[in-house]
N, C-alpha and C positions, 0 to 999 in steps of 0.2 A: 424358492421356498419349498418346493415339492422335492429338490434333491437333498434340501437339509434334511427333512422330515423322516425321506427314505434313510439318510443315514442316521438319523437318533432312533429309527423302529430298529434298525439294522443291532446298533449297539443296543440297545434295551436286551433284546431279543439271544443276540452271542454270548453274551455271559452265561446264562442259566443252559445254553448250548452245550459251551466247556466245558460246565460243573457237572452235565448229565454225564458228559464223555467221560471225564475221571471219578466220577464217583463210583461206590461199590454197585453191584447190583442188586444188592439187599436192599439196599435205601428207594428202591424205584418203587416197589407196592406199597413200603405207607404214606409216602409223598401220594401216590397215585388216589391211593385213598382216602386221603386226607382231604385233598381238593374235590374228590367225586363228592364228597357228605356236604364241601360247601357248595357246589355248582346244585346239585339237587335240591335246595332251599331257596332258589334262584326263580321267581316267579315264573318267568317266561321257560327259563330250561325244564323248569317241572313241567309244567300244566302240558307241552309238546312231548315230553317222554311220557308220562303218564297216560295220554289221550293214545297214543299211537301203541304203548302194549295193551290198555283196554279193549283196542278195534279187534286186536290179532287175538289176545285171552278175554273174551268177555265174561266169563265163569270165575276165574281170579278173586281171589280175597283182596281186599285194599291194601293188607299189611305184604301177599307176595307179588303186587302190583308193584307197590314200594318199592320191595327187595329188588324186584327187577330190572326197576328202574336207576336205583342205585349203583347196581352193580355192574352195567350198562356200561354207564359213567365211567367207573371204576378201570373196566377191560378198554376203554377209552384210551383214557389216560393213558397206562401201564405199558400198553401195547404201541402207543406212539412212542413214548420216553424209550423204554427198552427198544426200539429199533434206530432211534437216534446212538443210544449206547453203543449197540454192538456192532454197527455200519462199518465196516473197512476193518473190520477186525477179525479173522476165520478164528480162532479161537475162543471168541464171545459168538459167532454166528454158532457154532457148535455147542456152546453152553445154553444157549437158548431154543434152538431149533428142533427139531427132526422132521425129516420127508423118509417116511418107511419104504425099504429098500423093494417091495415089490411095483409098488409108484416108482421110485426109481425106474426099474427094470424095462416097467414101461415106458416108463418118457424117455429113454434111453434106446430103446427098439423103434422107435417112432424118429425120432435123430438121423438111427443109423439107414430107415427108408426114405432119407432126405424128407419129412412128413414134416413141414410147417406146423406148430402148435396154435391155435387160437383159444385162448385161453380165459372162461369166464369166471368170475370170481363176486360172491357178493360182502356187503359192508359186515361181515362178521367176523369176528376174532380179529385174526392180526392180517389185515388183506396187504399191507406194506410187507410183511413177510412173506407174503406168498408170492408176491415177485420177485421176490433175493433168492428163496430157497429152489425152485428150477434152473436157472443157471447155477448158481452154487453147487449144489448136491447132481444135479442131471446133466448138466453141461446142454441144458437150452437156451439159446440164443433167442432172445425176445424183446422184444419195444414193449414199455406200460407206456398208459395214455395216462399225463396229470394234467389238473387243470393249476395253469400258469397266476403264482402269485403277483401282485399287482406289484411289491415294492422289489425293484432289480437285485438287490441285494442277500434280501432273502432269498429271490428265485434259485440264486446260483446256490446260496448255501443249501437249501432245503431240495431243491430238481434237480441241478446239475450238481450237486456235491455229493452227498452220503447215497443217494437212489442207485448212482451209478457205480459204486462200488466193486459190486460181484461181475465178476468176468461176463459179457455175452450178455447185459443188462443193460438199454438206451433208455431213455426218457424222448418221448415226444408229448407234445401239449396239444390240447382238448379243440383248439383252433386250428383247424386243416387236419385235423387228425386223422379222417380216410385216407385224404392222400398220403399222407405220409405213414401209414397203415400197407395200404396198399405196395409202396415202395420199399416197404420193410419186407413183405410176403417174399416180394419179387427177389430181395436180397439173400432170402433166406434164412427169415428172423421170424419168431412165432410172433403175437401178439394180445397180450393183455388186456380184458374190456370187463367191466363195473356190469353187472345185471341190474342191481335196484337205481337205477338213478331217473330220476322226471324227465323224460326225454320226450321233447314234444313230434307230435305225430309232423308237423312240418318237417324236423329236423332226422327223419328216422326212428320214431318211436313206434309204437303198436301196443295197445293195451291186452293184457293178460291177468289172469286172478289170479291175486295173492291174499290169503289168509282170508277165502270167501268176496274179495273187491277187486273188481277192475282196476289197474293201476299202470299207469304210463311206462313202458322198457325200451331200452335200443335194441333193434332189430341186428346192429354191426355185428355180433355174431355169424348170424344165416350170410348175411350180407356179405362178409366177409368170405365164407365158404364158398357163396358163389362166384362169386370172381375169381376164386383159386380154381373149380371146377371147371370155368371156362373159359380157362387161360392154360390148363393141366397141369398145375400147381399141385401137389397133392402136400394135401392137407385134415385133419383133427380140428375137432372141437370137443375140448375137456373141461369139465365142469368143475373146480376146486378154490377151498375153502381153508384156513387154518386157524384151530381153534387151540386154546391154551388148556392144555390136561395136565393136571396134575406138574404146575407150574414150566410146563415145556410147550412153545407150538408145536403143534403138529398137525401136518396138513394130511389132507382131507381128498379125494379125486373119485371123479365119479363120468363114464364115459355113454354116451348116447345107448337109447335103448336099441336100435335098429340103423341100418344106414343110412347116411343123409338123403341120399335120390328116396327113399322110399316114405317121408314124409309128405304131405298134401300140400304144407308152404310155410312160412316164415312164422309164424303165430304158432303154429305147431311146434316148432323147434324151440323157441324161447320158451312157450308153455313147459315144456318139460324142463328146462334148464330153471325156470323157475320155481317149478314145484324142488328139483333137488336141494333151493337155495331155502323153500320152505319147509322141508324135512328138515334140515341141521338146525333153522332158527327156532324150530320146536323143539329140539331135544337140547339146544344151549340158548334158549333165550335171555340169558344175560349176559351175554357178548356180540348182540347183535347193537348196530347203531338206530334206536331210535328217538336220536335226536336229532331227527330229520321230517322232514314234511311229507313223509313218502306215499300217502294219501292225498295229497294237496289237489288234485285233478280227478273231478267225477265226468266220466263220459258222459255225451248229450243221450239223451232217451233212454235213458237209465229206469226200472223199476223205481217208482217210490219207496218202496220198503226197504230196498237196497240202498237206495240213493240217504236215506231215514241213521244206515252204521257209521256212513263216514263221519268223522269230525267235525269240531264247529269247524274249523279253520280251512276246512275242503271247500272248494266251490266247480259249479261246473268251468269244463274247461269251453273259452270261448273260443272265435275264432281266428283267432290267432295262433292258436296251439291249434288246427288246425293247417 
């Protein structure tokens, strides 16, 4: 029953797959639009977007709370469908994309000192394109981390199908992901990792402020680094982002303020890698994903007053996220 199921999600799902692929790409922003104006009427999707730009803008007028939230949605949408669109296709990745040729030039010089990329990126704009557009445009060789959909069918279409595309582009999944992280370093492959996601401190996480609150990050960046260090791996950690200007991505890079030894420790390093992911969510906060729980964990012994911003839907974390 479980393999019939995965095959009727399977086919449900292909159809509106093939129609993104042939259709024009005009029709992707009002389609995209269309469904943002109904998903935001949607009790639970509201009241979670709504609550999460409140935390980050609490001066906001209700009505650009709204827009925000709306549009949110919007760049949601758009930004999945169009990279479903132009997947496997260098002439739709060039209608849609750009990596400015001085980020080029870098990532290119960083290549040519055999210099592994680790590569952090958070949930803004088109983060699917920002793992196509380095190999593509730079000729970086890199592994993303996705997390594995449940039904097999999809996995291949959506993981192993379109992701892989761009030359020098692997997929590994969210389960053993160090290791298989680590074994990508060693091969000569940079490495893609998510800054904003609830990583529990068991699992490698470490809280850092964002937007004034404590909030749970992977450490796998630093982490990362240092197993490269000492192992004499040499390796970067680059901070990039791609947001949609004037109907084009365009990515975004931003590289550590000092060198890695000369930081105090890991908390350090993500601090700053997170404030760069909170600079861009302030100047495009309608391309950010805040239909996510990304408050969901208040550290133990929190100020009251602090503890007083987070959401209803926060709670302390117990110990088990320990």
């Amino acid at each position: 029953m479980r393999k019939l199921r995965y095959l009727i999600e399977f086919a449900i799902i292909w159809l509106p797959y093939r129609i993104i692929r042939i259709s024009p790409r005009v029709t992707l922003a009002p389609f995209s639009r269309l469904i943002a104006r109904i998903m935001i009427i949607i009790p639970g999707i509201h009241r979670l977007t709504i609550a999460n730009i409140r935390v980050a803008f609490p001066k906001l007028s209700d009505a650009e709370v709204r827009h925000i939230g709306r549009e949110s949605l919007f760049h949601l949408l758009l930004n999945l469908l169009e990279f479903v669109w132009m997947s496997d296709n260098p002439g739709r990745i060039e209608q849609c994309t750009c990596l400015p040729s001085p980020i080029v030039e870098r990532l290119r010089a960083h290549v040519a000192a055999g210099e592994r990329i680790i590569f952090v990126n958070p949930h803004l704009g088109s983060w699917e394109a920002s793992g196509l557009m380095a190999p593509y445009y730079a000729d970086v060789k890199m592994v993303a981390i996705a997390k594995p959909i449940r039904n097999p069918y999809l996995n291949r279409l959506f993981n192993r199908g379109h992701r892989e595309k761009a030359d020098g582009l692997k997929i590994i999944f969210s389960k053993g992901a160090v290791k298989a992280s680590i074994k990508a370093l060693r091969e000569g492959y940079g490495v893609g990792t998510l800054i904003d996601q609830n990583t529990r401190v068991r699992n490698g996480g470490i809280f850092v402020d964002f937007f004034g609150l404590p909030v749970p990050s992977s450490k796998a960046p630093a982490t990362l680094m240092h197993y490269c260090r000492a192992n004499n791996i040499p390796a970067v950690i680059i901070f990039g982002t791609s947001i949609r200007i004037n109907g084009i991505v365009t990515a975004h890079a931003e590289w550590l303020s000092k060198p890695f030894e000369k930081y105090a420790d890991e908390q350090e390093i993500i601090q700053e890698l997170m404030n760069f992911s909170e600079s861009y969510i302030r100047r495009f906060p309608e391309q950010y994903l805040w239909f996510y729980k990304r408050f969901q964990y208040i550290p133990r012994d929190i100020d009251e007053a602090l503890k007083r911003r987070y959401p209803s839907y926060a709670k302390v974390a117990g110990d088990r996220f320990y």
